[in-house]
C-alpha positions as MATLAB code, in Angstrom:
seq = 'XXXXXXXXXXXXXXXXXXXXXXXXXXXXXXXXXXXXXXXXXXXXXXXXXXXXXXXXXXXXXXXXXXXXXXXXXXXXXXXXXXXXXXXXXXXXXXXXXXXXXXXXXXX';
ca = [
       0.000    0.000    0.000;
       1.406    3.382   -1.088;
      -1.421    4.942    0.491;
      -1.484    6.858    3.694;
      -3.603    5.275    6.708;
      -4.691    7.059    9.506;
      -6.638    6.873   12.977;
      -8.861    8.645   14.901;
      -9.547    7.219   18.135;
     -12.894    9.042   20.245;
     -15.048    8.005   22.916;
     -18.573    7.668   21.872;
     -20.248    7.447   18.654;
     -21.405   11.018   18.417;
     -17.612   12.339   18.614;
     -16.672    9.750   16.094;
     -19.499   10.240   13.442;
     -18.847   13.614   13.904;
     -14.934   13.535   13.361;
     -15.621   10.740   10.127;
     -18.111   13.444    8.943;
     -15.424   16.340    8.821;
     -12.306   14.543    7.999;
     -14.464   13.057    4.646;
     -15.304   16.619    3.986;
     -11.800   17.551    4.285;
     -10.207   15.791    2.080;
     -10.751   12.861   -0.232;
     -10.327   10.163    2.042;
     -11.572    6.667    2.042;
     -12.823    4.803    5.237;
     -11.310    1.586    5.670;
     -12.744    0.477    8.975;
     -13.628    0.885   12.419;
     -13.511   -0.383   15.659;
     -15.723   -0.470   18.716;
     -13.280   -0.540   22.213;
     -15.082   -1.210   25.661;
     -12.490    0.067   28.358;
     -10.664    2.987   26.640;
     -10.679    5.503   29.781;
     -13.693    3.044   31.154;
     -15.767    4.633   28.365;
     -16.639    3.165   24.683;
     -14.022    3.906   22.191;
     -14.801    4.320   18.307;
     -11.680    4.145   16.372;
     -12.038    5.388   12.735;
      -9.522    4.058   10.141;
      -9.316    5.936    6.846;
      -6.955    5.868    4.050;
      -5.633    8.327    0.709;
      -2.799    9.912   -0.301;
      -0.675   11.743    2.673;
      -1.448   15.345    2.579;
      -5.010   14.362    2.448;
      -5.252   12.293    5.268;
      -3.403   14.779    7.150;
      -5.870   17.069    6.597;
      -8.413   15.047    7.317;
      -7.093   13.836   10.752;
      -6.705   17.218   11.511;
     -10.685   18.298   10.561;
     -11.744   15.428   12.446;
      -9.930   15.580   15.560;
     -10.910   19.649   15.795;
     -14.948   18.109   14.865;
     -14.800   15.380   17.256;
     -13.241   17.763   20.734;
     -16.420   20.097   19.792;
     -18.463   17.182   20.184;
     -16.742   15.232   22.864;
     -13.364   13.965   23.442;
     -10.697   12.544   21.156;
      -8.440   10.608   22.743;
      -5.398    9.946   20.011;
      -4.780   10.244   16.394;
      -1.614    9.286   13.820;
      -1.205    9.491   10.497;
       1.153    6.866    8.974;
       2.363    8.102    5.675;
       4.068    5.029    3.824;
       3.222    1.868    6.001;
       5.307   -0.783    5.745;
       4.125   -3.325    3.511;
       3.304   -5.675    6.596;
       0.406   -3.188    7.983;
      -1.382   -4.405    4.553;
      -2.701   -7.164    6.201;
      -4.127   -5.169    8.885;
      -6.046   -2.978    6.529;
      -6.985   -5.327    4.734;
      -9.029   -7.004    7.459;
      -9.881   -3.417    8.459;
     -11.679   -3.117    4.714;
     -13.083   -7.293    4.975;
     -14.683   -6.390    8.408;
     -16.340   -3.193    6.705;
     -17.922   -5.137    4.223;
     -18.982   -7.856    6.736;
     -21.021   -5.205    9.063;
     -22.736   -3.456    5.484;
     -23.230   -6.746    4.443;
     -24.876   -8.070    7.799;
     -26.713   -4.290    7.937;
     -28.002   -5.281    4.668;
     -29.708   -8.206    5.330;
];
């Protein structure tokens, strides 16, 4: 992957729609995956994984983490510019677990 991935980590749902909402308005980002944490600060944590070209996700990580602290709390984000061929498994999964939930959501 020459692509760019990056993370946006939030507690609650609101905080994290709201960051996914800005950072795709940002930027032209794609969103790769999510997770759903129980435990982060003994709260819920939403982490949003979204990937495109570096200066875009950048941008995007920065409109969504200044969203999602109007809404609630962010707790961490990173942008990894050039993963290492290795995280490619990891997104990938990211991307097959995506299409499981639509897929299941679908139904």
């Amino acid at each position: 992957m020459r692509k760019a991935l990056g993370m946006i980590e939030s507690i609650g749902i609101t905080t994290a729609i709201a960051a996914l909402d800005s950072a795709s308005k940002a930027a032209d980002i794609t969103l790769i995956g999510f997770d759903k944490v129980i435990g982060v600060e003994k709260s819920v944590s939403i982490t949003i994984h979204i990937a495109g070209e570096v200066a875009a996700v950048n941008a995007a990580i920065e409109a969504g983490v200044e969203a999602g602290n109007k809404v609630g709390r962010v707790v961490c984000s990173k942008t990894i510019p050039r993963p290492h061929e290795e995280v490619d498994f990891l997104i990938k999964e990211f991307e097959k677990n995506l299409k499981e939930k639509e897929t299941k959501k679908s139904k």
